[in-house]
N, CA and C atoms of all chains as a GROMACS GRO file, in nm:
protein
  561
    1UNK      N    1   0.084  -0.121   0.000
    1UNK     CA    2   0.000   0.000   0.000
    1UNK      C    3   0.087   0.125   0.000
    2UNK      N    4   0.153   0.106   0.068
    2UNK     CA    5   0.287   0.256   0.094
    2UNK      C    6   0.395   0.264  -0.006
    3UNK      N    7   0.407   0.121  -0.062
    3UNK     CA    8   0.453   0.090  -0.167
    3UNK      C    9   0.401   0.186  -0.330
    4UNK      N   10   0.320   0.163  -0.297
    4UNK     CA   11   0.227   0.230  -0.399
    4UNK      C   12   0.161   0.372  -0.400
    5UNK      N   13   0.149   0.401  -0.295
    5UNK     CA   14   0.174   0.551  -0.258
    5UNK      C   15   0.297   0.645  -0.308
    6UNK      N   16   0.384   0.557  -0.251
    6UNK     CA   17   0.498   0.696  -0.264
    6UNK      C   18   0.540   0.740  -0.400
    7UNK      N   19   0.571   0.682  -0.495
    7UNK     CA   20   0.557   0.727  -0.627
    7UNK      C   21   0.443   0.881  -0.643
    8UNK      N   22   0.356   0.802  -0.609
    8UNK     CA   23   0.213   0.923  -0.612
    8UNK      C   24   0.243   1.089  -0.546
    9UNK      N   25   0.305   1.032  -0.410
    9UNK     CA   26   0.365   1.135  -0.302
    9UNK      C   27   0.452   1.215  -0.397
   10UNK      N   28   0.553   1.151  -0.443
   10UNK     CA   29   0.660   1.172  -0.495
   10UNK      C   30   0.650   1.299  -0.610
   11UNK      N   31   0.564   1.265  -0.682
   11UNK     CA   32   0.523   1.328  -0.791
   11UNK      C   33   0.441   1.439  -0.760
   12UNK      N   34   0.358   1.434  -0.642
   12UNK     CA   35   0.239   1.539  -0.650
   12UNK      C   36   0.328   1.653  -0.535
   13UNK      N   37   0.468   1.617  -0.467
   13UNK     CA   38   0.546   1.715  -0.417
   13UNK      C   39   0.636   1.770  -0.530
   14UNK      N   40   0.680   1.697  -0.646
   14UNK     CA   41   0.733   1.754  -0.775
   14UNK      C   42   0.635   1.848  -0.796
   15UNK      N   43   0.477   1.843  -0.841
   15UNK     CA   44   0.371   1.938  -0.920
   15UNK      C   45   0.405   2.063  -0.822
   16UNK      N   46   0.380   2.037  -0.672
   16UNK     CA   47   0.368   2.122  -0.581
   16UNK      C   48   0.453   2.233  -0.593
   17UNK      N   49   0.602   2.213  -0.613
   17UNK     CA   50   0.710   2.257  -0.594
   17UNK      C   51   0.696   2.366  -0.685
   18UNK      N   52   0.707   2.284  -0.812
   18UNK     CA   53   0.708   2.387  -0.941
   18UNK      C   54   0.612   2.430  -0.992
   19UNK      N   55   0.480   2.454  -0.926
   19UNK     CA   56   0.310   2.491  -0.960
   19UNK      C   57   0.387   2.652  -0.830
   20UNK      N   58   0.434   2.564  -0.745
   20UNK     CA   59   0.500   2.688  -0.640
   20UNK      C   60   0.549   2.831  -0.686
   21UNK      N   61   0.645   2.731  -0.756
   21UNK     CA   62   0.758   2.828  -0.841
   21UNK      C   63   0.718   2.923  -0.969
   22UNK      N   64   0.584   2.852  -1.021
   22UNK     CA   65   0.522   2.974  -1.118
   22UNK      C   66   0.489   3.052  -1.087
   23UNK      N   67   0.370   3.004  -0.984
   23UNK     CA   68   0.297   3.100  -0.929
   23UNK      C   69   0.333   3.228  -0.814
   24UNK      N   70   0.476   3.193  -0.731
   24UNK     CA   71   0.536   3.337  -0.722
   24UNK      C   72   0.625   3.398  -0.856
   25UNK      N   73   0.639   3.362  -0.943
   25UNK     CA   74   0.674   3.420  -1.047
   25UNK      C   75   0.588   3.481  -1.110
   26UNK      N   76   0.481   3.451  -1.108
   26UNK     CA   77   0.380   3.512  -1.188
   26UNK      C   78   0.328   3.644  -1.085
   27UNK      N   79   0.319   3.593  -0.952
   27UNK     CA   80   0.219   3.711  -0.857
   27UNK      C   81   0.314   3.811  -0.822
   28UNK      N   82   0.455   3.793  -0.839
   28UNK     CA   83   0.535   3.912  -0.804
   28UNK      C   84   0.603   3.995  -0.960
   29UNK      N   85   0.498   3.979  -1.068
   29UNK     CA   86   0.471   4.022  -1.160
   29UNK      C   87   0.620   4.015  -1.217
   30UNK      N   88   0.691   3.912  -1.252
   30UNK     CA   89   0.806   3.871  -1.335
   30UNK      C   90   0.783   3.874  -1.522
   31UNK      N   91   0.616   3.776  -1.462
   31UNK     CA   92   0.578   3.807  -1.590
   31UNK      C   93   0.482   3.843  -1.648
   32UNK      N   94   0.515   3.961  -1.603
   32UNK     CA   95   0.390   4.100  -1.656
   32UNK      C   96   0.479   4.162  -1.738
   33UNK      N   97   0.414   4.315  -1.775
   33UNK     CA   98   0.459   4.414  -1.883
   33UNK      C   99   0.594   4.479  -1.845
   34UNK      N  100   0.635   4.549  -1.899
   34UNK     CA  101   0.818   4.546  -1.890
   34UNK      C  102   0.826   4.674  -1.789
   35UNK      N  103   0.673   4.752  -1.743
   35UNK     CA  104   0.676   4.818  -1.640
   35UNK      C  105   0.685   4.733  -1.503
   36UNK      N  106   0.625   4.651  -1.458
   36UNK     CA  107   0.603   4.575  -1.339
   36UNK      C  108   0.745   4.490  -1.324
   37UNK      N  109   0.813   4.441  -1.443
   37UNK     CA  110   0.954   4.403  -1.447
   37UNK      C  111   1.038   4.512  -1.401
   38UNK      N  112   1.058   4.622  -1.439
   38UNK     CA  113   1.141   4.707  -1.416
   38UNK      C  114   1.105   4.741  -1.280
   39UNK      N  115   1.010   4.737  -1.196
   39UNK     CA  116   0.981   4.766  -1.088
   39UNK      C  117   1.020   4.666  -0.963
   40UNK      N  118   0.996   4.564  -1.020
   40UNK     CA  119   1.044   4.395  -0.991
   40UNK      C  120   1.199   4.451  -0.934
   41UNK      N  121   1.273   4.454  -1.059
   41UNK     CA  122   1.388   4.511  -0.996
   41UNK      C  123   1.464   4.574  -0.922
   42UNK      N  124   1.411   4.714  -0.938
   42UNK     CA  125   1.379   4.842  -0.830
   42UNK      C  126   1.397   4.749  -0.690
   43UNK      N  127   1.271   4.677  -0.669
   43UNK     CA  128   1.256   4.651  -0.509
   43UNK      C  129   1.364   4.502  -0.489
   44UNK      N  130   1.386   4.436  -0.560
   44UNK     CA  131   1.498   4.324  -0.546
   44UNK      C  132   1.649   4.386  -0.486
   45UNK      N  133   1.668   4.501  -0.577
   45UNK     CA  134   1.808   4.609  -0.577
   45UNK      C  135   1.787   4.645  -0.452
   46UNK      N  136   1.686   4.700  -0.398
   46UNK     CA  137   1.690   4.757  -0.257
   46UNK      C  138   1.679   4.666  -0.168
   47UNK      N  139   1.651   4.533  -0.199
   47UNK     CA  140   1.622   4.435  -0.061
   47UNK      C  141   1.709   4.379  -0.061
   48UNK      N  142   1.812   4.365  -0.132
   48UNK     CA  143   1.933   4.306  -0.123
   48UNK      C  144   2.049   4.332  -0.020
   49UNK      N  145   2.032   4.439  -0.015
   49UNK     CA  146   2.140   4.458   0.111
   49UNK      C  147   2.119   4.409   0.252
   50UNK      N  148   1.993   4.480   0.256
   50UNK     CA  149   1.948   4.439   0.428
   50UNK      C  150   1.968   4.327   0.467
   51UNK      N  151   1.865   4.217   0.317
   51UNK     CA  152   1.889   4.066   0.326
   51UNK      C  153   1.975   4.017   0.336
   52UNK      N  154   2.082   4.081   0.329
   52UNK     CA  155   2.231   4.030   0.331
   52UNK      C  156   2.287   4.026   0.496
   53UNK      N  157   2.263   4.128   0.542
   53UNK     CA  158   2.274   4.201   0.657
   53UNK      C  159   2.228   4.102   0.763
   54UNK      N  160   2.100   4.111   0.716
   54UNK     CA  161   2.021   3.986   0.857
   54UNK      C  162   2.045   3.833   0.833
   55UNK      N  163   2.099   3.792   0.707
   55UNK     CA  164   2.165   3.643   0.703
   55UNK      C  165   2.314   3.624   0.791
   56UNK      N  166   2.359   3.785   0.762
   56UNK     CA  167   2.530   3.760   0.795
   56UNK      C  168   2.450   3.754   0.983
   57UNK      N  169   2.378   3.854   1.027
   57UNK     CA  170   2.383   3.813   1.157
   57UNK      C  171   2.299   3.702   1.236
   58UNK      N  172   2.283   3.633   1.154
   58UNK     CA  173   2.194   3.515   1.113
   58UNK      C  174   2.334   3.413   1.195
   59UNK      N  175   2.392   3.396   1.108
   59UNK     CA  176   2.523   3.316   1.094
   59UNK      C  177   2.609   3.344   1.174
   60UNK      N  178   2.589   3.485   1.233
   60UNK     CA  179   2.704   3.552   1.347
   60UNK      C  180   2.838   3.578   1.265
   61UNK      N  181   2.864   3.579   1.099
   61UNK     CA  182   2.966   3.629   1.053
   61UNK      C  183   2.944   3.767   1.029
   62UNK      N  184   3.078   3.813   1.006
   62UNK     CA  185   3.122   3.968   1.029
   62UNK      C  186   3.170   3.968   0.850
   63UNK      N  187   3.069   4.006   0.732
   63UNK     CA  188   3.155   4.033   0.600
   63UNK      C  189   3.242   4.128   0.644
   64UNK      N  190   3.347   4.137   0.572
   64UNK     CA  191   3.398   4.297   0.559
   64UNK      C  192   3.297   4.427   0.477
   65UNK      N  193   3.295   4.502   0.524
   65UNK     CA  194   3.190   4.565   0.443
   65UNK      C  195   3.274   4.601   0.296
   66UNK      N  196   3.136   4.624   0.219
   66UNK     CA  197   3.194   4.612   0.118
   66UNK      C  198   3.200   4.776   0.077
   67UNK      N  199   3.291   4.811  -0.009
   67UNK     CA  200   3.291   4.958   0.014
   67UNK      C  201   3.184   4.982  -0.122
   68UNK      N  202   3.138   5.065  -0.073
   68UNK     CA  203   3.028   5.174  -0.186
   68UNK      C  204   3.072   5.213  -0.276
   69UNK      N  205   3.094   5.105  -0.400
   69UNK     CA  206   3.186   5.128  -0.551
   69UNK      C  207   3.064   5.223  -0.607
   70UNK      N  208   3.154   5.361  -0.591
   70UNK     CA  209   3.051   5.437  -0.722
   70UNK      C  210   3.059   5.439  -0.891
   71UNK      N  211   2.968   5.299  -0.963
   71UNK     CA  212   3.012   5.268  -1.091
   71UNK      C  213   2.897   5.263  -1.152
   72UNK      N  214   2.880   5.320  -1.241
   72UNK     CA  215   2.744   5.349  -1.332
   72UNK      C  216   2.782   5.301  -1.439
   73UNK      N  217   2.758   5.151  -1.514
   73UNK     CA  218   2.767   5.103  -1.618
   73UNK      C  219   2.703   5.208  -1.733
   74UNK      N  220   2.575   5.307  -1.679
   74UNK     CA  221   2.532   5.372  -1.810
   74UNK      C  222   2.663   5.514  -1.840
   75UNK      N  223   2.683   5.519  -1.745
   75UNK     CA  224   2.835   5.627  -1.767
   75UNK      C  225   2.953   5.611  -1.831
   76UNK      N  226   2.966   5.458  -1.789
   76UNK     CA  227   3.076   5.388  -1.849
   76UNK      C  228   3.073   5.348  -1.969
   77UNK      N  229   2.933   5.339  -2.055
   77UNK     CA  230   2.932   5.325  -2.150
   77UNK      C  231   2.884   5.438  -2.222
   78UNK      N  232   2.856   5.511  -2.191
   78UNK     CA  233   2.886   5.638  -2.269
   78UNK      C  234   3.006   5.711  -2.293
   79UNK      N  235   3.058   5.715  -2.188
   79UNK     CA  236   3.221   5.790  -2.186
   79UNK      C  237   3.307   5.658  -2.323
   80UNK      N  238   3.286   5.534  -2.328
   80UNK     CA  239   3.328   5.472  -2.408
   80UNK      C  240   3.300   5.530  -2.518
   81UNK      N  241   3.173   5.503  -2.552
   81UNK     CA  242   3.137   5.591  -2.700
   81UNK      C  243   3.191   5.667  -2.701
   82UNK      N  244   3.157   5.802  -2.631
   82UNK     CA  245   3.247   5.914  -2.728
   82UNK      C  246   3.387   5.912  -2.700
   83UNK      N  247   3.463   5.817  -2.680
   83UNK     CA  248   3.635   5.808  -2.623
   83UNK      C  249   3.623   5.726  -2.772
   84UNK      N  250   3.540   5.659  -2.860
   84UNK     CA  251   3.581   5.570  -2.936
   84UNK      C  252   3.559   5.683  -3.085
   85UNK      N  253   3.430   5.720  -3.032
   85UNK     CA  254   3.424   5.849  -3.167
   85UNK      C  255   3.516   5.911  -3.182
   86UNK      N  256   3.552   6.022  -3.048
   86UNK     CA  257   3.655   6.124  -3.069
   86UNK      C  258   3.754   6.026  -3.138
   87UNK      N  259   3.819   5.930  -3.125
   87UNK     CA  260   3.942   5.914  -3.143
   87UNK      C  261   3.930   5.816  -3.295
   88UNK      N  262   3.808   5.757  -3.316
   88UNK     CA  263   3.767   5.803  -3.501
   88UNK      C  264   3.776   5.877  -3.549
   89UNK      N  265   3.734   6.020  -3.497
   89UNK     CA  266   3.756   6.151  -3.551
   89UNK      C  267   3.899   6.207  -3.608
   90UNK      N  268   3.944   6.194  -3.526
   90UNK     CA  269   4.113   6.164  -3.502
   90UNK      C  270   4.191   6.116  -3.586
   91UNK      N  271   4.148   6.032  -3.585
   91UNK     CA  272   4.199   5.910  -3.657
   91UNK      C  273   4.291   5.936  -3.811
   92UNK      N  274   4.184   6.048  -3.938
   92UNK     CA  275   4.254   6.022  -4.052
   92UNK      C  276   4.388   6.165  -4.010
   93UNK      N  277   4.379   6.253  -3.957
   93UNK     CA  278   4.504   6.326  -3.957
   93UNK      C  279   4.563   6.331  -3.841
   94UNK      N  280   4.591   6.188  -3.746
   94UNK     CA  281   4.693   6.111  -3.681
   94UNK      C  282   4.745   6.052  -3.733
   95UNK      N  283   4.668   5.984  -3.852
   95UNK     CA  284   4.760   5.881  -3.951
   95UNK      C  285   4.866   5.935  -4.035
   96UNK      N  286   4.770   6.063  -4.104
   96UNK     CA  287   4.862   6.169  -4.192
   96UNK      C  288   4.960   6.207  -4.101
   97UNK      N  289   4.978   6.226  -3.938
   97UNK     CA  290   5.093   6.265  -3.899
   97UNK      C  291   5.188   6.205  -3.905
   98UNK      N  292   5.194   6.030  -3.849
   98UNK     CA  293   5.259   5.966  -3.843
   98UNK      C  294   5.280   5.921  -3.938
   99UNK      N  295   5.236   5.933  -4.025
   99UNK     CA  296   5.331   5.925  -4.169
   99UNK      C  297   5.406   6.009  -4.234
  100UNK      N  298   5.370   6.140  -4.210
  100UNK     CA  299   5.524   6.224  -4.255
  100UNK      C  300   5.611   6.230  -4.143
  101UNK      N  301   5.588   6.179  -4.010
  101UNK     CA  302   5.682   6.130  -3.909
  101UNK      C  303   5.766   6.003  -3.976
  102UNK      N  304   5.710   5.909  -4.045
  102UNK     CA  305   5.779   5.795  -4.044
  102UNK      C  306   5.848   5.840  -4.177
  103UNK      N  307   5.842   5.910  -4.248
  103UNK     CA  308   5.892   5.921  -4.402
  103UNK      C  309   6.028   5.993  -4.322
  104UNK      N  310   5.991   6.146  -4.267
  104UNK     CA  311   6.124   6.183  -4.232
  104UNK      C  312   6.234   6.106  -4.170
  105UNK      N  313   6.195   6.006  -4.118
  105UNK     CA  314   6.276   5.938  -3.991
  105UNK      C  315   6.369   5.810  -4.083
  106UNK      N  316   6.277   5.787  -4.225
  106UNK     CA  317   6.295   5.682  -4.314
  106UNK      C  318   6.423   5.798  -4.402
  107UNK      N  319   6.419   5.883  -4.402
  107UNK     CA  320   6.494   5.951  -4.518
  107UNK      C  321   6.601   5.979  -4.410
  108UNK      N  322   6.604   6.044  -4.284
  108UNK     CA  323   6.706   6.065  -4.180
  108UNK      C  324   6.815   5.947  -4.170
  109UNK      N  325   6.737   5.827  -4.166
  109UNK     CA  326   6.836   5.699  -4.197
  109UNK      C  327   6.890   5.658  -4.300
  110UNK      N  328   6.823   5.730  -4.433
  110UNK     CA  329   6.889   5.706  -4.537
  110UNK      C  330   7.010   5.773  -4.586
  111UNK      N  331   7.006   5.900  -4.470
  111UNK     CA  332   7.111   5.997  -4.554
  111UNK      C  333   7.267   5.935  -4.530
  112UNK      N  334   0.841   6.045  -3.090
  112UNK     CA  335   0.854   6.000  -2.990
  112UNK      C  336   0.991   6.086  -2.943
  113UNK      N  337   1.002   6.159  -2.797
  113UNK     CA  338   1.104   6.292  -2.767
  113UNK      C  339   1.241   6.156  -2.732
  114UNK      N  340   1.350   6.234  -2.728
  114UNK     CA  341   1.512   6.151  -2.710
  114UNK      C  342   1.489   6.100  -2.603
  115UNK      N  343   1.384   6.151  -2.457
  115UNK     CA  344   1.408   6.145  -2.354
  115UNK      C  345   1.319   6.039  -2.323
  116UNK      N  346   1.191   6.048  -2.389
  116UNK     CA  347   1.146   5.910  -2.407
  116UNK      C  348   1.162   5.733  -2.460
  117UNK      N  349   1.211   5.792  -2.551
  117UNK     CA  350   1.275   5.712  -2.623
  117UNK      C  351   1.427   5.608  -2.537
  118UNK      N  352   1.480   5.716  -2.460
  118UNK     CA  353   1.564   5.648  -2.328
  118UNK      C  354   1.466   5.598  -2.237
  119UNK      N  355   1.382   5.653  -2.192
  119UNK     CA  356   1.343   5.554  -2.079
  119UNK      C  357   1.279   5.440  -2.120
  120UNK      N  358   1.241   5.432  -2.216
  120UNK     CA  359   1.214   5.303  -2.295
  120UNK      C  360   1.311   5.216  -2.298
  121UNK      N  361   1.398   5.267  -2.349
  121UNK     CA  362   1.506   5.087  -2.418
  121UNK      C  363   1.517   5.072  -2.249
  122UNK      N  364   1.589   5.198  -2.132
  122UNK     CA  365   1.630   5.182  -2.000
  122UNK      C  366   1.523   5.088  -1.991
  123UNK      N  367   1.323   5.061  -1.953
  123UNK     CA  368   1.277   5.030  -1.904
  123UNK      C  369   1.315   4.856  -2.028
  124UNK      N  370   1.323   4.831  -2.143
  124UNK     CA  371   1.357   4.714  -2.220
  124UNK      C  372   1.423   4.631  -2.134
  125UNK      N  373   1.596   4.727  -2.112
  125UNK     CA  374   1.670   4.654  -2.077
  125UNK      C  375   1.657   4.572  -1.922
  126UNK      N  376   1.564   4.645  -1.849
  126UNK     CA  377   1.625   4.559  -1.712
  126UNK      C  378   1.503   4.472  -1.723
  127UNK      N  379   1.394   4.490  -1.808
  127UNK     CA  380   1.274   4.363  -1.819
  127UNK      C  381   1.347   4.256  -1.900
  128UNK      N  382   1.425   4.261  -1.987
  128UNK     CA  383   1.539   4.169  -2.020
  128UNK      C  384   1.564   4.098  -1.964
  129UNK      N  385   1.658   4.135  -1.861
  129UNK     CA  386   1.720   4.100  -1.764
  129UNK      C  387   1.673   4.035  -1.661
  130UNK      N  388   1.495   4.087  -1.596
  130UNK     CA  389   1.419   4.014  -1.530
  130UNK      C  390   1.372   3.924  -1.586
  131UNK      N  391   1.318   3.912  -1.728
  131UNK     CA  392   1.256   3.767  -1.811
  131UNK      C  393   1.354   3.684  -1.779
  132UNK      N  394   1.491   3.681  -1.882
  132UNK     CA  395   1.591   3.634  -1.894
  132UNK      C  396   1.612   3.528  -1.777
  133UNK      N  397   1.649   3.611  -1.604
  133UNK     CA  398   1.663   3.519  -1.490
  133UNK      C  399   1.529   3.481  -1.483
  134UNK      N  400   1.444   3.501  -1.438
  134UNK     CA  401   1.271   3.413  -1.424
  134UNK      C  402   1.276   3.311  -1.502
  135UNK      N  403   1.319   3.313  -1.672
  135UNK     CA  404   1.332   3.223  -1.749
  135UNK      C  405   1.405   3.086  -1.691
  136UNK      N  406   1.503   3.137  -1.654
  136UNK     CA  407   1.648   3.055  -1.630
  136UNK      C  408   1.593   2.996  -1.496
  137UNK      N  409   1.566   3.060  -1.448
  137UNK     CA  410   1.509   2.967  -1.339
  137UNK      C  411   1.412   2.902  -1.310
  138UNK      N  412   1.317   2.939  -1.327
  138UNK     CA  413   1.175   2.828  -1.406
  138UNK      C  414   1.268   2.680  -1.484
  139UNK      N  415   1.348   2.730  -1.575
  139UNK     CA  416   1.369   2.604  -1.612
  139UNK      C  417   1.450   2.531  -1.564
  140UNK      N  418   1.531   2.610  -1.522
  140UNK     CA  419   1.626   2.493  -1.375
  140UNK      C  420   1.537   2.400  -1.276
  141UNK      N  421   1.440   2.467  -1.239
  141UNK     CA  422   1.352   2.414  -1.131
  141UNK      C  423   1.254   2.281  -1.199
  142UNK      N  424   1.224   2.290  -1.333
  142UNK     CA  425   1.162   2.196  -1.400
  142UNK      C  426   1.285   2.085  -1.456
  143UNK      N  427   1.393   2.125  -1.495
  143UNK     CA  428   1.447   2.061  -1.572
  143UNK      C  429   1.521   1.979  -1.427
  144UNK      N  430   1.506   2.022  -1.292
  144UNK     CA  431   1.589   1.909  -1.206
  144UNK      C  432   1.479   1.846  -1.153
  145UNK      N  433   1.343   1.881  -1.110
  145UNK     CA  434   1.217   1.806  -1.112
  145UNK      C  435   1.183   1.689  -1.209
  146UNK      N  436   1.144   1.709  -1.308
  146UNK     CA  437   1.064   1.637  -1.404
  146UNK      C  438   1.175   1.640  -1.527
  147UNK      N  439   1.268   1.663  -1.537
  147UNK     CA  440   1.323   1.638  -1.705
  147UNK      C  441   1.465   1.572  -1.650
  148UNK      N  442   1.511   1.483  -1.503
  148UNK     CA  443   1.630   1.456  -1.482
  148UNK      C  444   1.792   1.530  -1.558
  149UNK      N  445   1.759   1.630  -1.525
  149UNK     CA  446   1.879   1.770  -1.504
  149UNK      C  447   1.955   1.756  -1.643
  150UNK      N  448   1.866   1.731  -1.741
  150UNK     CA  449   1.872   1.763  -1.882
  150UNK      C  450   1.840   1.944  -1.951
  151UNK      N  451   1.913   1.967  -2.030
  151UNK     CA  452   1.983   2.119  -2.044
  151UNK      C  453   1.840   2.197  -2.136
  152UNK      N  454   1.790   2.114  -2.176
  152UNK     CA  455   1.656   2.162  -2.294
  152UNK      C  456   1.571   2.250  -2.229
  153UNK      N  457   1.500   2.199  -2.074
  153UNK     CA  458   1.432   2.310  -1.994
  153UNK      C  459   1.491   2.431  -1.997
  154UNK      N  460   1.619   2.432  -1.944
  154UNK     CA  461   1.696   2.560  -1.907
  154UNK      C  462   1.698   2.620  -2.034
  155UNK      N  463   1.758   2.576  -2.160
  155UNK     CA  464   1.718   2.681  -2.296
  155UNK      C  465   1.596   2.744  -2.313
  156UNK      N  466   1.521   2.635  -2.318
  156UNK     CA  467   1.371   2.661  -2.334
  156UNK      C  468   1.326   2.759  -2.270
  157UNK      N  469   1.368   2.751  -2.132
  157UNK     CA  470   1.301   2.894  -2.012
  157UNK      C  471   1.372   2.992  -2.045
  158UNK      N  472   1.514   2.996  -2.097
  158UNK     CA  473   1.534   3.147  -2.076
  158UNK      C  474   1.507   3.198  -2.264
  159UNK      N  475   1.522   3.139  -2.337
  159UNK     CA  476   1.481   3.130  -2.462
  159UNK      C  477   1.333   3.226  -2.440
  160UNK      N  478   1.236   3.169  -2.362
  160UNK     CA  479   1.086   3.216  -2.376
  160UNK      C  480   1.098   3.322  -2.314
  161UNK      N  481   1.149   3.370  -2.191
  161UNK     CA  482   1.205   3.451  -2.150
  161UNK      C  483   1.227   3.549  -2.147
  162UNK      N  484   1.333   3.600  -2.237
  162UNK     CA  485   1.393   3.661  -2.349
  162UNK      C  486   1.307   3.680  -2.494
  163UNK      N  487   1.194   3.584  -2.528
  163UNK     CA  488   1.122   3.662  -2.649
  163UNK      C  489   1.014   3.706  -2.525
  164UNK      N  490   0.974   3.687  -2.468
  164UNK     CA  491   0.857   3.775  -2.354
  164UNK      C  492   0.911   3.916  -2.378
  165UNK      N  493   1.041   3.956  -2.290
  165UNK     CA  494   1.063   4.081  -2.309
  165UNK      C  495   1.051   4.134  -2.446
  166UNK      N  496   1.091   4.104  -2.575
  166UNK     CA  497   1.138   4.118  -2.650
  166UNK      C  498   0.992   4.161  -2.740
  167UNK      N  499   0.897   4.093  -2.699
  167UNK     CA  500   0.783   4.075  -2.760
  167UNK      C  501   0.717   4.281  -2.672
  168UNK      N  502   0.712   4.241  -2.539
  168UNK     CA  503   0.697   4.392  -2.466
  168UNK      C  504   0.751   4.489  -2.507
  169UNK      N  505   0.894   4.480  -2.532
  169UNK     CA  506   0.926   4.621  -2.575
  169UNK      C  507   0.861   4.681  -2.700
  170UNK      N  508   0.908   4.534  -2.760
  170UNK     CA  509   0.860   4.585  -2.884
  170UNK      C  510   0.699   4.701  -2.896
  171UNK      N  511   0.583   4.570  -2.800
  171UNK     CA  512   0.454   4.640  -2.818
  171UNK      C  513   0.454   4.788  -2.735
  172UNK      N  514   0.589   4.819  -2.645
  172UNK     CA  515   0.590   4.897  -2.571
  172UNK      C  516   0.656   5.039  -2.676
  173UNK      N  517   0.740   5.014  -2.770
  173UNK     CA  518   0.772   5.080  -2.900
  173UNK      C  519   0.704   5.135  -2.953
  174UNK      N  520   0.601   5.061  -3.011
  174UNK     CA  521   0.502   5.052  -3.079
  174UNK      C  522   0.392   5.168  -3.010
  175UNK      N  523   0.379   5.150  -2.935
  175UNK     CA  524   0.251   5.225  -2.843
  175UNK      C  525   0.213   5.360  -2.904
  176UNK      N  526   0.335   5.440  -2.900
  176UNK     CA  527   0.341   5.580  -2.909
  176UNK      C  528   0.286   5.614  -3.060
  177UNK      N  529   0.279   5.490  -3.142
  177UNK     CA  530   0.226   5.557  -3.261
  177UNK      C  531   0.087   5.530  -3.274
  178UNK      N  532  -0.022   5.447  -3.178
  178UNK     CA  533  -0.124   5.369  -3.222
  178UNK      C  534  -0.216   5.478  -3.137
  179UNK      N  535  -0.316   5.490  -3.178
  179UNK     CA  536  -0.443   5.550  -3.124
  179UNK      C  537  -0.482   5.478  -3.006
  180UNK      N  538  -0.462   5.511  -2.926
  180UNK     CA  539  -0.519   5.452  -2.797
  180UNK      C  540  -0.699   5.460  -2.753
  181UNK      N  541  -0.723   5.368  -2.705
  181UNK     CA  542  -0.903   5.398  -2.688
  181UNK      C  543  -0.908   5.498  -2.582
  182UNK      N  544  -0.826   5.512  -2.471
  182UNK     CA  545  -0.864   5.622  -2.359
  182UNK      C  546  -0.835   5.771  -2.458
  183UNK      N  547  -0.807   5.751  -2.546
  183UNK     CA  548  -0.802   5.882  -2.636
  183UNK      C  549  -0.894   5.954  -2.736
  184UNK      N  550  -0.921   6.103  -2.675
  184UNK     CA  551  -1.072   6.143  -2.710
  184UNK      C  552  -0.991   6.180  -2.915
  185UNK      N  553  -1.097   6.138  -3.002
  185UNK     CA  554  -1.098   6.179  -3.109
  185UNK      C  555  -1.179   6.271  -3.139
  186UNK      N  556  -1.075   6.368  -3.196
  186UNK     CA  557  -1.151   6.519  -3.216
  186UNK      C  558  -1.215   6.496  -3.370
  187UNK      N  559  -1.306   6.563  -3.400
  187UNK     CA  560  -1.402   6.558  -3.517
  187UNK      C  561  -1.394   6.706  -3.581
   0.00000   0.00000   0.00000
């Protein structure tokens, strides 16, 4: 009889699990419109720290704190762009320099 | 559609991306070690769907600014 049960058990704690796993995915609006996503985020970004905070004293470990890296990937990739433009810009009369640099330097050795 | 709009758009694209994308990935981790014995097809599959979810939003979220909306009074 128990024999024959647990298979059953087995399976209907598999459905459970991952019927689980949709359905806070779905109610904490993961997959809703790309507003409720972006908002999703918002509050994940901010709960992250604390949560961190009350596990470490959870555990009674001491992280080192981590220092407050001020890094804005959208900065960083802008300052790229125009560091890559400007220096496209650049580009055809740097070449023209270094080439009547390299001609003189080619004829200096020739003399 | 103004420059400034037009940024908070792709901005709002990208991190729904990013939220499909992991939801994806993890949905299918959770199925694929359940029911598919920790075979790699779930995990594509979830973040695959994922990733066109967002992809499908932005898009209709793109789109928006040019379509007549019904809460919008038409003048005669």
């Amino acid at each position: 009889m128990a024999a024959k049960l647990l298979p059953v058990v087995k399976l209907a704690t598999k459905v459970g699990i991952a019927g689980g796993a949709v359905y806070v995915a779905y109610d904490s609006g993961l997959l809703g419109g790309s507003e409720q996503g972006s908002e999703a985020l918002q509050k994940a970004r901010a709960a992250v720290p604390p949560a961190i905070e009350e596990w470490m004293k959870y555990f009674g470990l001491q992280l080192p704190t981590i220092p407050n890296i001020e890094f804005s990937p959208v900065q960083a990739w802008n300052s790229g762009v125009r560091w890559s433009i400007s220096r496209l810009s650049e580009a055809p009369t740097k070449a023209g320099e270094m080439t009547t640099q390299g001609v003189q330097y080619v004829r200096e050795l020739l003399k | 559609m103004s420059e400034r709009e037009l940024g908070r758009k792709l901005d709002r694209c990208l991190a729904d991306g990013v939220i499909k994308l992991g939801t994806g990935l993890g949905l299918g981790i959770v199925f694929s070690v359940l029911f598919f014995k920790r075979h790699t097809w779930p995990i594509s599959l979830g973040s695959g769907a994922g990733l066109g979810m967002a992809y499908s939003n932005c898009q209709n979220d793109l789109r928006s600014h040019y379509l007549l909306h019904r809460n919008q009074k038409v003048e005669r």
